[in-house]
C-alpha positions as CSV (number, residue, x, y, z in Angstrom):
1,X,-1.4,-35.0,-11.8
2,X,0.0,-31.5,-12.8
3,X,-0.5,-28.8,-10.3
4,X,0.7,-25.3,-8.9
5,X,0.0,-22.5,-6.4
6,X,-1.5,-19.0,-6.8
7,X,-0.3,-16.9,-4.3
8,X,0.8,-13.2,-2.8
9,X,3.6,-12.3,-1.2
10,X,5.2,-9.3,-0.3
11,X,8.6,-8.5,-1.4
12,X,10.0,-7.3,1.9
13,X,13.8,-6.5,0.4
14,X,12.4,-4.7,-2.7
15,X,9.3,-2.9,-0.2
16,X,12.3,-1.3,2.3
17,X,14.4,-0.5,-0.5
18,X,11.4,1.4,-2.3
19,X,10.9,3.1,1.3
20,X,14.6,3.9,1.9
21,X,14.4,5.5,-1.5
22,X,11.3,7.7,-0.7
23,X,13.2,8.8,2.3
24,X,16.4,9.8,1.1
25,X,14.2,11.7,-1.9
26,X,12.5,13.0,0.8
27,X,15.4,14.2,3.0
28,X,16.8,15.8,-0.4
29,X,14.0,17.7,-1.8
30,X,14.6,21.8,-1.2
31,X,10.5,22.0,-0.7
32,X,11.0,19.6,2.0
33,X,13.2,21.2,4.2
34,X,12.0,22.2,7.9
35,X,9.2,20.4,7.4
36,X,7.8,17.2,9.2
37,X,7.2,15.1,5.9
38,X,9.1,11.9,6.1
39,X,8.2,8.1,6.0
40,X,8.1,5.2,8.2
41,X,8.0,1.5,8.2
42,X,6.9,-1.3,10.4
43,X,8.6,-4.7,9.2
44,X,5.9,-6.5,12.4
45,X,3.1,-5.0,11.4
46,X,3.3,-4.1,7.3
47,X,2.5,-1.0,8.2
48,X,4.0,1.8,6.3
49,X,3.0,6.0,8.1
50,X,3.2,8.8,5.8
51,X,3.6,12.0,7.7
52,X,3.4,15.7,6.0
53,X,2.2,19.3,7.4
54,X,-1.0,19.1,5.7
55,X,-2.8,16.9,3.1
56,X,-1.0,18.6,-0.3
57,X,2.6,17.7,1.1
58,X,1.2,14.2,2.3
59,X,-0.1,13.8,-1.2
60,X,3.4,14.2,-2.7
61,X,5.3,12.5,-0.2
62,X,2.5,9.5,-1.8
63,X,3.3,10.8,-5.6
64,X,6.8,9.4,-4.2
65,X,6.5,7.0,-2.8
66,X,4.0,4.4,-5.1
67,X,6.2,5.0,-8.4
68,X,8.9,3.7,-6.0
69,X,7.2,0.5,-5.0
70,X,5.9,-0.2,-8.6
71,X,9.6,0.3,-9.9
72,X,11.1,-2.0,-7.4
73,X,7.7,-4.6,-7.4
74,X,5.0,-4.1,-10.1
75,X,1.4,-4.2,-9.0
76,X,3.1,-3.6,-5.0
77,X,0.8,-0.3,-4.9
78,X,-2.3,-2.4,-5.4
79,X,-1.9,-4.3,-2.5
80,X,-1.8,-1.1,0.1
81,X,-5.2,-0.2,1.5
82,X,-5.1,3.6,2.6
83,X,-6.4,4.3,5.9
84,X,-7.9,8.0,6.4
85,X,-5.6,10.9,7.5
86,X,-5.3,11.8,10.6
87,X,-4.5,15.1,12.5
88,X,-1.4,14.8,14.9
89,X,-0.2,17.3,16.7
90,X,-1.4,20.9,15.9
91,X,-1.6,21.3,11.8
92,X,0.3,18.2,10.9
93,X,-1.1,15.1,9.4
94,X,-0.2,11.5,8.9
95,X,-1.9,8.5,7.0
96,X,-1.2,4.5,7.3
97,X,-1.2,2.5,4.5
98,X,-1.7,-1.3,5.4
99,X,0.1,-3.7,3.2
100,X,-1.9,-6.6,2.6
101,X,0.1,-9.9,2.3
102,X,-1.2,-13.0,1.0
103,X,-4.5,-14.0,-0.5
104,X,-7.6,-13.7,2.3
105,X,-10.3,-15.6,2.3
106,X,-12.4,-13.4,0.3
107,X,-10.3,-13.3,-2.6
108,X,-9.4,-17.3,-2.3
109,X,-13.0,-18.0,-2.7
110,X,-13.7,-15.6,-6.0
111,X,-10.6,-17.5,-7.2
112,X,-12.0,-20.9,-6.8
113,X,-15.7,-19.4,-8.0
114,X,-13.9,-17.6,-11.2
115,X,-12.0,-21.1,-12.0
116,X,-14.7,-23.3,-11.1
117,X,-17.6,-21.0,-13.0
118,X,-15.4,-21.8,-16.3
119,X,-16.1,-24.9,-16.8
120,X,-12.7,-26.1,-17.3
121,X,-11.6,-29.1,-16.5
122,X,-9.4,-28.3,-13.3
123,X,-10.0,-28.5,-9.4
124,X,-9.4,-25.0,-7.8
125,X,-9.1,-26.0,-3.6
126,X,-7.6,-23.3,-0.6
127,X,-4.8,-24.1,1.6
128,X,-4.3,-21.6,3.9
129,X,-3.2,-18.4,2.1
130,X,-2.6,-20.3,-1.1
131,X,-5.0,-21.7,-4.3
132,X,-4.2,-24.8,-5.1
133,X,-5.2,-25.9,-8.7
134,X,-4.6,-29.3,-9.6
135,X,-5.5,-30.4,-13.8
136,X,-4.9,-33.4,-16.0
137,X,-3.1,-31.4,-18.6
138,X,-0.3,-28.6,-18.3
139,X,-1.9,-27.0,-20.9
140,X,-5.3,-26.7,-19.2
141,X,-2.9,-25.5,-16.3
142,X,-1.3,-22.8,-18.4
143,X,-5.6,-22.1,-19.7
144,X,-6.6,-21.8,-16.3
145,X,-3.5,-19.2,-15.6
146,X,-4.8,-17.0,-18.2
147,X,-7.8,-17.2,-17.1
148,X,-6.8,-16.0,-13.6
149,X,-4.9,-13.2,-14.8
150,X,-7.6,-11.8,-16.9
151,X,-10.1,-12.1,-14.2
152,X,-8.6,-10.9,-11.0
153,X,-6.8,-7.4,-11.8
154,X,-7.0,-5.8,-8.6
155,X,-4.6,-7.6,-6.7
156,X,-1.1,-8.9,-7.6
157,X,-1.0,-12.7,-8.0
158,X,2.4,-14.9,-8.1
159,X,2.2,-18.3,-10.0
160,X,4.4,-21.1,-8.6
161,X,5.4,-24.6,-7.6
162,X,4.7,-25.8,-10.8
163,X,4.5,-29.8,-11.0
164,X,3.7,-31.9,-13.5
């Protein structure tokens, strides 16, 4: 029986290089200079801090860094969830942007729900961080895909371990 795997991982190669690039930008820029704007990244945690001197440099430090991640990983910027800014020391301010990685529980079931509300004639089942959709026919496999794609736009999906 022909299957394969929805799932969401992160691209940690293409993420650091995207950050390395914001940060050499960053070191470059003449509007930059003497100031505390720069960027950080925590591999353990997926955790990547933004710091500026106040919320119009943090916002172009941002205007940076996203085009980065979308050239070296499109749909990457859709998977960060911006925490609020915070005030550090004196007038300078940082924010943390959480990368999510893999599909939660949440989003696994509206998967399942979104294949299984179509009527077609695949099962949709979660395994861990990964949909598993099993068919009769590739091409209802390939239908079902589509159908995914269409449906769930706010969060980047990978399609794999195609077996027929």
């Amino acid at each position: 029986m022909p299957s394969f795997d929805i799932t969401s991982e992160v691209d940690k190669v293409a993420l650091s290089n995207a950050i390395d690039t914001t940060s050499k930008q960053v070191g470059n820029r003449y509007d930059f200079k003497g100031t505390s704007a720069k960027v950080d990244f925590n591999e353990k945690d997926f955790v990547i801090t933004v710091y500026g001197d106040n919320d119009f440099q943090l916002d172009q430090v941002k205007d940076i860094l996203l085009p980065a991640m979308e050239k070296k990983e499109p749909d990457s910027a859709k998977r960060l969830e911006h925490k609020d800014v915070q005030t550090v020391s004196g007038d300078k301010v940082k924010q943390e942007l959480v990368i999510k990685d893999g599909i939660d529980n949440d989003l696994a079931k509206r998967l399942v729900k979104t294949i299984k509300d179509s009527r077609m004639k695949v099962q949709a089942s979660i395994q861990g961080e990964t949909v598993r959709v099993n068919g009769a026919k590739r091409d209802l496999l390939q239908d079902a895909i589509a159908l995914v794609k269409k449906s769930v736009t706010d969060f980047p999906l990978k399609f794999g371990n195609f077996r027929d």
